[in-house]
N, C-alpha and C positions, 0 to 999 in steps of 0.2 A: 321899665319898672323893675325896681330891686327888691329881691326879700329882704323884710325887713322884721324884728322880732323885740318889740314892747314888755318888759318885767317889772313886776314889781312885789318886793316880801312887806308883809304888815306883822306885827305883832297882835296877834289877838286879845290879849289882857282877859281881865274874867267880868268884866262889866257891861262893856257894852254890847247892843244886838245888831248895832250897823257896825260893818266895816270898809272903813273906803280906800278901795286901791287907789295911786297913781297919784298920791297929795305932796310924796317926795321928790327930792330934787339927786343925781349923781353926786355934784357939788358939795350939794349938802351931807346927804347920808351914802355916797361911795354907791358903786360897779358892783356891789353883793348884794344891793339893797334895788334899786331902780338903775334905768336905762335914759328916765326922763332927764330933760335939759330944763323944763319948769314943769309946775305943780297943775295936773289938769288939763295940759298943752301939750299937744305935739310940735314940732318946728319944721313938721312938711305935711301935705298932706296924705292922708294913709288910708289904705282900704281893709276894712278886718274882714277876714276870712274865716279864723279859729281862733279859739279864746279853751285855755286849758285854768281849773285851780287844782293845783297842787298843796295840799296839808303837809306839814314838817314830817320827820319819819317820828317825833317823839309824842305825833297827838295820842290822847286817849281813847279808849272807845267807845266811851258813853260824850264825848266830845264828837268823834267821829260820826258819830250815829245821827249828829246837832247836825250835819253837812247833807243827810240825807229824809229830813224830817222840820220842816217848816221851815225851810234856807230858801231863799232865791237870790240870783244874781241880776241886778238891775243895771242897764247902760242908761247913761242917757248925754246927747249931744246937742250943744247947746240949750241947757236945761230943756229937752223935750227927750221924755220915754222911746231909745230906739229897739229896744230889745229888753225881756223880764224874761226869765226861766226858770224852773228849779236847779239848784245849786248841784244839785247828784250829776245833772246833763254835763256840766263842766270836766267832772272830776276826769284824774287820769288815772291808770296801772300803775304810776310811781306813789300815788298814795297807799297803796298796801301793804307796806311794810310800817308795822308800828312801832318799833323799835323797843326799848327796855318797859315799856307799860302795862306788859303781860300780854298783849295780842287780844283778839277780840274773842268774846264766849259763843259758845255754840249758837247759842240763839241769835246773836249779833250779827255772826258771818252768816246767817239766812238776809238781816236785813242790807250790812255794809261790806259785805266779803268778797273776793275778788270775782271779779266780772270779767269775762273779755273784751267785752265791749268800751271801757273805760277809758276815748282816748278824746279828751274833752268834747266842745260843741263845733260843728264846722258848720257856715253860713253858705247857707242853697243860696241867696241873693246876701253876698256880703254890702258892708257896713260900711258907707264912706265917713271918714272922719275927718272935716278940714282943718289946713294947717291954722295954728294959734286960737283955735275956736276952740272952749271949756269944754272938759269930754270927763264924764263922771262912770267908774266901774264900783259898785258899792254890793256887799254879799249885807243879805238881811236876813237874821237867824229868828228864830219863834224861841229861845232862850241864848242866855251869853256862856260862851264856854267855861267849864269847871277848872278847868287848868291852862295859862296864859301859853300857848306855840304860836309858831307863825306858819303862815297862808301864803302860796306864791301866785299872782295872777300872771298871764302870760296871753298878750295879744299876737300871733299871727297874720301876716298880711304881707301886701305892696305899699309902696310909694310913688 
């Protein structure tokens, strides 16, 4: 079995509260964008292990604060629920840097500021996922972010 490593960047826009990874194609949207060969599909089967999201360095911090306050991140395969969490459980250490949007206010970094612990979700009984079977990663926010960044999901695993 080879490691094998699943990505995918969205654009968040300011509208909506679902975001669904993994609806891109290489082909279509390029090597910076996803990893997938179809939308939804893998082309072998794959065991997830970890699951990382990673926010753009340019988000905001009252966007920022959206990732840790009524987010959750929903899997599900073969339309059946395999996995729901809060969205905070995913994040990584590479989200902390916010780049030019003035960083986060004191009261913030109490609730979004750097953790050590911040290295996404690793699965105690990982996640098979088979090959060509619909597999849906979808973040679901309790309001839609103020200013449009993108979001990186990032599956970990075998084959």
């Amino acid at each position: 079995m080879a490691d094998k490593i699943y990505y995918d960047v969205v654009a968040t826009g300011t509208s909506a509260t679902t975001i669904s990874f993994f609806t891109h194609t290489e082909k279509s949207d390029g090597t910076t964008v996803t990893n997938l060969t179809e939308s939804n599909k893998l082309d072998r089967d794959f065991t997830l292990r970890r699951i990382e999201l990673v926010p753009a360095s340019d988000i905001t911090a009252s966007d920022c604060v959206k990732l840790f306050e009524k987010a959750v991140v929903e899997i599900k395969v073969d339309n059946q629920r395999v996995f729901v969490a809060p969205a905070v459980a995913l994040l990584t250490d590479a989200f902390v840097a916010f780049g030019s949007n003035g960083g986060l206010t004191s009261g913030q970094t109490d609730v979004a500021g750097p953790h050590a612990t911040l290295n996404g979700y690793e699965f105690s009984e990982p996640i098979t996922i088979p090959a060509n079977t619909k597999f849906e990663v979808d973040l679901k926010l309790g309001s839609a972010f103020g200013t449009d960044t993108n979001l990186t999901m990032i599956l970990y695993g075998t084959e």
